[in-house]
Structures are given as structure tokens and as C-alpha cells.
C-alpha positions in Angstrom: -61.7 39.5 -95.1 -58.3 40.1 -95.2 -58.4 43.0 -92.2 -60.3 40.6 -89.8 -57.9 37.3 -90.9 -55.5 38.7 -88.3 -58.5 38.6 -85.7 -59.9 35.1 -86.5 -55.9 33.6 -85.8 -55.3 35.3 -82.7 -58.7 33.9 -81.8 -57.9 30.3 -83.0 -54.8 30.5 -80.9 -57.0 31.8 -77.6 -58.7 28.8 -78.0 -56.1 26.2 -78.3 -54.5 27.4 -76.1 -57.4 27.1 -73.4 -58.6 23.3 -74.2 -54.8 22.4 -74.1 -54.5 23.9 -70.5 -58.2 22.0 -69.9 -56.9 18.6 -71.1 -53.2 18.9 -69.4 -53.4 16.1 -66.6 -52.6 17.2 -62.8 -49.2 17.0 -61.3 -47.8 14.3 -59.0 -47.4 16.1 -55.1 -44.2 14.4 -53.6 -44.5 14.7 -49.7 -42.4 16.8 -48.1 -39.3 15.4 -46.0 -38.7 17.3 -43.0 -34.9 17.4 -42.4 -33.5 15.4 -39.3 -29.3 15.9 -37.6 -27.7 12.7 -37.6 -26.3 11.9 -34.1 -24.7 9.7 -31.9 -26.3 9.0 -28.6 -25.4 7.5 -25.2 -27.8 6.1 -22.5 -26.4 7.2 -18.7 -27.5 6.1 -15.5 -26.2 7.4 -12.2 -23.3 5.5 -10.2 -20.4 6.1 -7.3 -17.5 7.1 -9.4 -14.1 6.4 -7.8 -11.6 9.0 -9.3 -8.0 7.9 -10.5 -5.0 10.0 -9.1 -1.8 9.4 -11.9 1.7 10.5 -10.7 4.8 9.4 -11.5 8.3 9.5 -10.2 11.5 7.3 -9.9 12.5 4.0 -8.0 15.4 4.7 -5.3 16.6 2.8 -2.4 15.0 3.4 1.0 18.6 2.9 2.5 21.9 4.5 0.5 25.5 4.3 2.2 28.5 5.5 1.4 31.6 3.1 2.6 34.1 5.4 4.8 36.9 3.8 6.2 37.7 4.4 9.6 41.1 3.8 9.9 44.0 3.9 7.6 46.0 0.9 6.0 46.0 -0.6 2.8 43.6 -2.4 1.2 44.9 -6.1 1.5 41.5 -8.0 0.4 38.5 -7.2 -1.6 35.6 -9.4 -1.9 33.9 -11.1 -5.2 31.1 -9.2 -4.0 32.4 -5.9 -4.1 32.2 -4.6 -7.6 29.3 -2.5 -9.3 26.1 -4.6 -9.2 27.6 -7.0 -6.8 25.0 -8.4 -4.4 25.7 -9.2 -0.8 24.3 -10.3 2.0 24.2 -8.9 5.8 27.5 -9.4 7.5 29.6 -10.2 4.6 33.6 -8.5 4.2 33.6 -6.3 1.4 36.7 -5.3 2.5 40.2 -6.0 4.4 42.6 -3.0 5.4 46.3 -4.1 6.7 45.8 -4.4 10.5 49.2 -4.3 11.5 49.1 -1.0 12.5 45.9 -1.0 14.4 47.4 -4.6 16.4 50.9 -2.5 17.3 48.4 0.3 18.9 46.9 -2.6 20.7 49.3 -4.1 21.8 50.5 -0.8 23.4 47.0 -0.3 24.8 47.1 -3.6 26.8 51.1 -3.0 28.2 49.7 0.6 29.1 46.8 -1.4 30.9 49.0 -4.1 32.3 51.0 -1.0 33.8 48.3 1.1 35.1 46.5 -2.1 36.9 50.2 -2.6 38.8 49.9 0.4 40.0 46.1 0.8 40.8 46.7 -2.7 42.7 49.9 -1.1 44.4 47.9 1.9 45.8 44.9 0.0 47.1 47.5 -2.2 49.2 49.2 1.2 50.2 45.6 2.2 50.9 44.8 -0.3 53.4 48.0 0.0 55.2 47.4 3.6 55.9 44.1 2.7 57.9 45.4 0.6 59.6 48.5 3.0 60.4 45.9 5.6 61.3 43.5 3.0 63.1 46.4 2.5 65.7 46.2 6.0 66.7 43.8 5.4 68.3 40.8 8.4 66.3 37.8 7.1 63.9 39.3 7.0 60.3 36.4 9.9 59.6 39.3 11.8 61.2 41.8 11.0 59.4 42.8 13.1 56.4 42.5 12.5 52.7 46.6 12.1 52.5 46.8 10.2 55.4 44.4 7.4 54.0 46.2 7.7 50.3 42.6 8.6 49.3 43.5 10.8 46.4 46.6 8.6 45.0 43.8 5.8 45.0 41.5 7.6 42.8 44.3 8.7 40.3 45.7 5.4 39.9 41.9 4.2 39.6 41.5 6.8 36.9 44.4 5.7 35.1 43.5 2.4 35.1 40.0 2.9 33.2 41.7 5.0 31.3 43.8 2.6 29.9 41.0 -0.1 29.7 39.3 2.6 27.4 42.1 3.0 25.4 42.4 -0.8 24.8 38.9 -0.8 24.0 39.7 1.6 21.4 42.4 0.1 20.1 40.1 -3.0 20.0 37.4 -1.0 17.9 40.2 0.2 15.3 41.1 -3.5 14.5 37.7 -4.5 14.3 36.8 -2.1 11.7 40.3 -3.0 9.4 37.4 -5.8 8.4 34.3 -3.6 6.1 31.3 -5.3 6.5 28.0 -5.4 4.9 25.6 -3.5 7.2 22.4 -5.0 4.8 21.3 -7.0 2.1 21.9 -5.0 -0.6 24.0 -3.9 -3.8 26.7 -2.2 -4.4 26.5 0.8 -7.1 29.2 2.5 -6.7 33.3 1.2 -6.2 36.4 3.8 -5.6 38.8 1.1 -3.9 41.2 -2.0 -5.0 43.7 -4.4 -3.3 46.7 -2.7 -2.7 45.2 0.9 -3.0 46.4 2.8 0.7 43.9 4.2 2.1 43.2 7.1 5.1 40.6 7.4 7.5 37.5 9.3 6.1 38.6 8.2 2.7 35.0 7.0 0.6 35.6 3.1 -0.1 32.4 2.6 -2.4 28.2 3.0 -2.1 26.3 0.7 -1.5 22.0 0.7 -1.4 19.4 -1.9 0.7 17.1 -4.1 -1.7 14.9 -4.8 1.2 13.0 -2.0 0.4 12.5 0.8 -2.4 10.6 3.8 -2.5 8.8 6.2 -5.1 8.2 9.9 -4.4 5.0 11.1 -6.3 4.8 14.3 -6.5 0.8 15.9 -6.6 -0.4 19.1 -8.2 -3.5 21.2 -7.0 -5.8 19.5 -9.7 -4.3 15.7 -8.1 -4.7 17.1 -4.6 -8.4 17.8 -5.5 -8.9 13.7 -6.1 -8.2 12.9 -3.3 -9.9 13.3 0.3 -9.0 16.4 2.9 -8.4 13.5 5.6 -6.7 11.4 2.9 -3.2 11.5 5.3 -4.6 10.4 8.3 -6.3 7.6 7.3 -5.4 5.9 3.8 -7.8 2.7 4.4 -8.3 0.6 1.6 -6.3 3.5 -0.8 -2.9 2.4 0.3 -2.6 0.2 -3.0 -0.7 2.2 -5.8 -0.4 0.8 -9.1 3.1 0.9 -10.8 3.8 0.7 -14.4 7.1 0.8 -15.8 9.8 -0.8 -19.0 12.4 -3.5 -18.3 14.4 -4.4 -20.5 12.3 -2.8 -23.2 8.8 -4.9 -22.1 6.5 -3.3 -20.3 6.1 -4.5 -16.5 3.9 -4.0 -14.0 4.3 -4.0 -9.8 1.9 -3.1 -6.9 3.3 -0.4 -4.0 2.2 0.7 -0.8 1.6 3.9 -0.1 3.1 4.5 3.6 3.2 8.4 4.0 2.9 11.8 2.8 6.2 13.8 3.4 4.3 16.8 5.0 5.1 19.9 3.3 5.1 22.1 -0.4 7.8 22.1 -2.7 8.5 25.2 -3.3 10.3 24.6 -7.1 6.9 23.0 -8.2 4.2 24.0 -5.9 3.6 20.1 -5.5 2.9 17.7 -2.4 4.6 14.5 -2.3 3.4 11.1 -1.5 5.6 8.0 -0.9 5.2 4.7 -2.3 7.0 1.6 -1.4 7.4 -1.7 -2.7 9.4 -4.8 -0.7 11.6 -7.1 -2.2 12.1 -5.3 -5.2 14.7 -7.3 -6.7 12.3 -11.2 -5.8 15.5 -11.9 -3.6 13.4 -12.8 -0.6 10.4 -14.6 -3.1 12.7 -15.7 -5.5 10.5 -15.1 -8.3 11.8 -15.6 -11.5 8.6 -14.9 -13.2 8.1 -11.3 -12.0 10.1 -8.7 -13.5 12.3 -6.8 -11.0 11.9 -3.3 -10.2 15.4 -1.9 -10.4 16.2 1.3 -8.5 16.1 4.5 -11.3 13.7 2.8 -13.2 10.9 5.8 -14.4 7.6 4.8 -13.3 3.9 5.8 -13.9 1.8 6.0 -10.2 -2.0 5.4 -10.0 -4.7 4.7 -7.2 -7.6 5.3 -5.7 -8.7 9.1 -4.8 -12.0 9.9 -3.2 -15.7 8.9 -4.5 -18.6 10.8 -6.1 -21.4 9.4 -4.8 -24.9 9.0 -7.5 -23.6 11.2 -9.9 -23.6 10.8 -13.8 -20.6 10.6 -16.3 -21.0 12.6 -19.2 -18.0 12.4 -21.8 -16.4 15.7 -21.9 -17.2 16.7 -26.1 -21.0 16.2 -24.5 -21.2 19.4 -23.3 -22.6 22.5 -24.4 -21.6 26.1 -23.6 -22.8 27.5 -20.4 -23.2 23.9 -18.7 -25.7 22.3 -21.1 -26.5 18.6 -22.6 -28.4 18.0 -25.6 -30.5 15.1 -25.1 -33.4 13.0 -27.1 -37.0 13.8 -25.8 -39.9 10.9 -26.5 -40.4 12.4 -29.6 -36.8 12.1 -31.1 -36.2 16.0 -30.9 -33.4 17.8 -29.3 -34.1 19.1 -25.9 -31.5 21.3 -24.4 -31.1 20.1 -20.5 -29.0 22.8 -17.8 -27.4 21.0 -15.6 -24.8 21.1 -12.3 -21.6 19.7 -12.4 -19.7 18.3 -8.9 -16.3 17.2 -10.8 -14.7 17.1 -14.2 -11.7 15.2 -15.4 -9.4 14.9 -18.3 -12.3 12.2 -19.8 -15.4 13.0 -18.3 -18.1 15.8 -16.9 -20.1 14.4 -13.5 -23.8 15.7 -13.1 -25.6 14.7 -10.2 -28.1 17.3 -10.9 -30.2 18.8 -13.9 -31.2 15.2 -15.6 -33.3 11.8 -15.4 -31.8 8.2 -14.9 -31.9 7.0 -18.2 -31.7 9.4 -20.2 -30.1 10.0 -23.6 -27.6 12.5 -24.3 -26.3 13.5 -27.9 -22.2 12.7 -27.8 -21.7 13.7 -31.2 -21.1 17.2 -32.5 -24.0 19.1 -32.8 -23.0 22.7 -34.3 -25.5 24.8 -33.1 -28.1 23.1 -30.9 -31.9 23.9 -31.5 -34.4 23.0 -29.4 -36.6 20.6 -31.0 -34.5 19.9 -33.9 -35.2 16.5 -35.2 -32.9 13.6 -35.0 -31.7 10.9 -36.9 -29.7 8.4 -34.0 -27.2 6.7 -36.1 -24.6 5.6 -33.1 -22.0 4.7 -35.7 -19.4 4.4 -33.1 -21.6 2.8 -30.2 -22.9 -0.9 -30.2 -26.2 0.6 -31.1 -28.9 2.8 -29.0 -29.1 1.8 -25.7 -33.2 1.3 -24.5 
């Protein structure tokens, strides 16, 4: 008994251990949840895109003149008007030299004039006696000879009389322009003159600029000359509208230009073409708007309008696609389906397709790692207004 004890336990245990395993009840199966990418989604359709060219550049006056005086005298007057941001209008004195000078000279002029006329008038009598001293001989005054008729003593004292008219003429100009007026509307930026200063001729008196008119130069690269049409120069059409945005006085303003021209050739410091933009009545002198902020020449301004149009093509956000020209997009079964597609334009916000997908379809905008075809998704469109149907 006690050799086979060992047995009959080891048995006992067998059999314990069977009707336990017999009477343990069957576990619960749990489904298995297939794993799905979270994504964010966007519905496109196709449309006529009309691309945006940005430039920039600064405001300057279409018209800049620097004041020269013309003659010399000292400066005996100088207008209200003429001091740095002084505004004038058309025909106004800026300016009075000392005429004295210039009245002496014409003075002179006319006595010189007076004198050669006495004379001219004293020929032209001699003149007429002569043919009739020659008539009385009796020969056809085509006979006669140049000295005989005074012919040549005529023309000098003719030429010496227009002379001196010139020269009063002159002398009339001189004293005209001892009084500096405006040639414009404009401004005055710049002053080098006061009363009493002495000044000679070719001596800079002060700048002024036109506020008829200002211009903006905008200069475009290779990528902005792509926006824009070949024929784009000859005919601007409806793309003559340029949009300016600028600060004044700290606030930000806005103003609407024309585009009138392309200056017609390559810088060749920046490789760029230049457009120019203008915008009248700068300064709402004319208008007399109080209300719109004035567009003061050097103020730094952004450029944009119209370039050319794509025509049925879709806009893809640029982080939408893929290496080697591909979109992920949602198939009917809410799988990933990678899509090849051809692209006409790309910008600094968008990819355009007009080839290589449906109207209506739904691309994946979101980061996607890796893309796998037929991965399942999860559209959560946390930054959309929801899925678009």
C-alpha cells in the first residue's frame, strides 16, 4: 500500500484536474476593431481661377522740377507758399528777383532799337531816291547796280534793325523771368533760397513735384511674369485696376491705381520687368475728400491685380499633395485611394489640376505619413465646417 499511495495521488490529481478543465465556462470573444487614420477632408469642384499678381514699390510724382533761376539778382520776395510742403497752385510767384538790372538792359535794348529803326527808315528813303536818280537815266532799274540802288546798305540797316527788336525781346524775356512762377499744381519738397539771398543764373532756387498725378513702379519677377498673359502689354482690358495698400499715419489705408504702361525693357540689377501704376488726385485736392486718406509721395506700398485665368481647373491646397504628383482621396468605401494627377499652375497657396480627378471628389488635406492604398479612414474635419456631401 504504501508503494502504490504515490500512484493512487498522482491519479486523483489527473482527474481533477480533467473535470475542472470540463466544468471551466467558455471565454467571451471581443470583435476585432480594424484600425482606421484620422483625416481631414475637403470636397473640390472645378472653376476659372483668376491668379493674383502682388508687387510692390514706392509712390513718386509723375512730374519733379528743380527751380533754376535764369537770371541773376537778389531775391527781393518769397511767397507764403514757398517753404517745404507748401502747396501752390498754377501760376502763382514763388519768387521775386531784383529786376533792376534786367529793366537797365531793356532799356538799352529799346534806345538800341529806337537807333537802328532811324536808320533803317533813313536808308529806305535814300533807297527810293536812288531809283529814281537811276530811273532818269533813262535804263530799266534791272540795270542798275546793287550800289547804285543802295540795295545792300538797305538790307544791313534791315538786319540791324531785327536785330535790335530781338535783343529787346530778350531783354523783355529776362525781366519776365525776375518773377518764378508755378508751372503746376503742386508742392514744394525741397527750398535752397530766402529774401535777400543774391543769387546767379543757373543757381537751384528749390524743387518742387505735380500732385495731379503720381506713379508706382512695380517691379515683376519671372514667377510674377508667369501670372500674367504673353499679350498682357498690348491689351490690359479689364486688368488695368491695381489694388494699393499702404500706412498713414500709422492706420492702414487703402487706394485704387491704374495701370497705364509697362516700361519696356529688363533691369539688369534684378532681372525684373517693370509695370507702372498711377493714381490721380493723390492728395483729394481736386475731390476734396476729407474722408479718404491721401496717398503722399514715398509712401511704401503693396501692388495687386488681376493676372491671367485658368480655365475648369481644380484648387488643391498645397500640403494636399503627395510625392510624384499625387492626391489621396476618400473612395465610396471610406478607404484611401491614391489618384495621379496633372498640374497646369501652382502658387504660394494652392496646386491646380484640371486633369487626373472627378468633380466632387474628396481629397485628404491633412497629413497622411505614408499613404496606403486602401487604408481606412476616420473623416474627422476638425478644422473644416464639417464633410462636405
Amino acid at each position: 500500500m504504501k508503494a502504490l499511495l504515490p500512484i493512487i495521488i498522482l491519479i486523483a490529481a489527473v482527474c481533477v484536474a480533467v473535470i475542472m478543465n470540463n466544468l471551466r465556462p467558455e471565454p467571451e470573444k471581443t470583435p476585432v476593431v480594424k484600425a482606421a487614420l484620422a483625416v481631414n477632408t475637403q470636397t473640390i469642384f472645378p472653376s476659372d481661377v483668376s491668379l493674383i499678381v502682388s508687387s510692390q514699390g514706392v509712390v513718386k510724382p509723375r512730374t519733379r522740377t528743380m527751380l533754376i533761376s535764369e537770371v541773376s539778382g537778389t531775391v527781393l520776395e518769397v511767397s507764403e507758399q514757398f517753404i517745404v510742403g507748401g502747396r501752390f497752385q498754377a501760376g502763382d510767384v514763388l519768387l521775386r528777383l531784383d529786376p533792376s538790372d534786367c529793366e537797365v538792359a531793356l532799356e538799352r535794348a529799346r534806345a538800341q532799337e529806337i537807333s537802328k529803326n532811324a536808320i533803317f527808315e533813313l536808308e529806305k528813303a535814300r533807297s527810293v531816291q536812288a531809283k529814281k536818280e537811276w530811273a532818269m537815266t533813262g535804263r530799266s532799274e534791272e540795270e542798275a547796280p546793287l550800289l547804285a540802288l543802295r540795295k545792300p546798305y538797305l538790307a544791313e540797316a534791315t538786319a540791324n534793325l531785327l536785330q535790335a527788336q530781338a535783343e529787346v525781346r530778350q531783354a523783355q524775356i529776362k525781366l519776365e523771368r525776375t518773377t518764378i512762377r508755378a508751372p503746376y499744381s503742386g508742392i514744394v519738397s525741397k527750398k535752397h533760397v530766402d529774401v535777400g539771398q543774391y543769387v546767379t543764373s543757373g543757381v537751384q532756387l528749390g524743387e518742387t513735384f505735380a500732385v495731379d498725378f503720381v506713379e508706382i513702379r512695380l517691379p515683376l519677377t519671372e514667377k510674377d511674369l508667369s501670372l500674367i498673359n504673353p499679350l498682357f502689354w498690348q491689351n490690359l482690358g479689364d486688368n488695368k485696376k491695381v489694388t494699393l495698400k499702404g500706412s498713414v499715419n500709422g492706420q492702414q489705408a487703402e487706394w485704387t491705381a491704374t495701370l497705364m504702361r509697362s516700361e519696356g525693357f529688363i533691369n539688369e540689377l534684378n532681372r525684373s520687368q517693370y509695370l507702372v501704376a498711377r493714381v490721380s488726385d493723390p492728395y483729394n485736392i481736386v475731390n476734396n475728400n476729407t474722408f479718404d486718406s491721401p496717398l503722399l509721395v514715398g509712401t511704401f506700398v503693396t501692388a495687386t491685380f488681376k493676372g491671367k485665368t485658368l480655365k475648369n481647373v481644380m484648387s488643391i491646397p498645397r500640403g494636399a499633395l503627395l510625392r510624384g504628383s499625387k492626391v489621396a482621396v476618400v473612395d465610396d468605401s471610406q478607404r484611401m485611394s491614391i489618384k495621379s494627377v496633372t498640374l497646369k499652375f501652382s502658387d504660394e497657396d494652392y496646386y491646380y489640376v484640371h486633369d487626373g480627378l472627378d468633380p466632387g471628389v474628396e481629397i485628404i488635406v491633412s497629413a497622411v505619413g505614408t499613404p496606403v492604398e486602401g487604408l481606412n479612414l476616420e473623416i474627422s474635419n476638425n478644422s473644416f465646417q464639417g464633410r462636405e456631401k
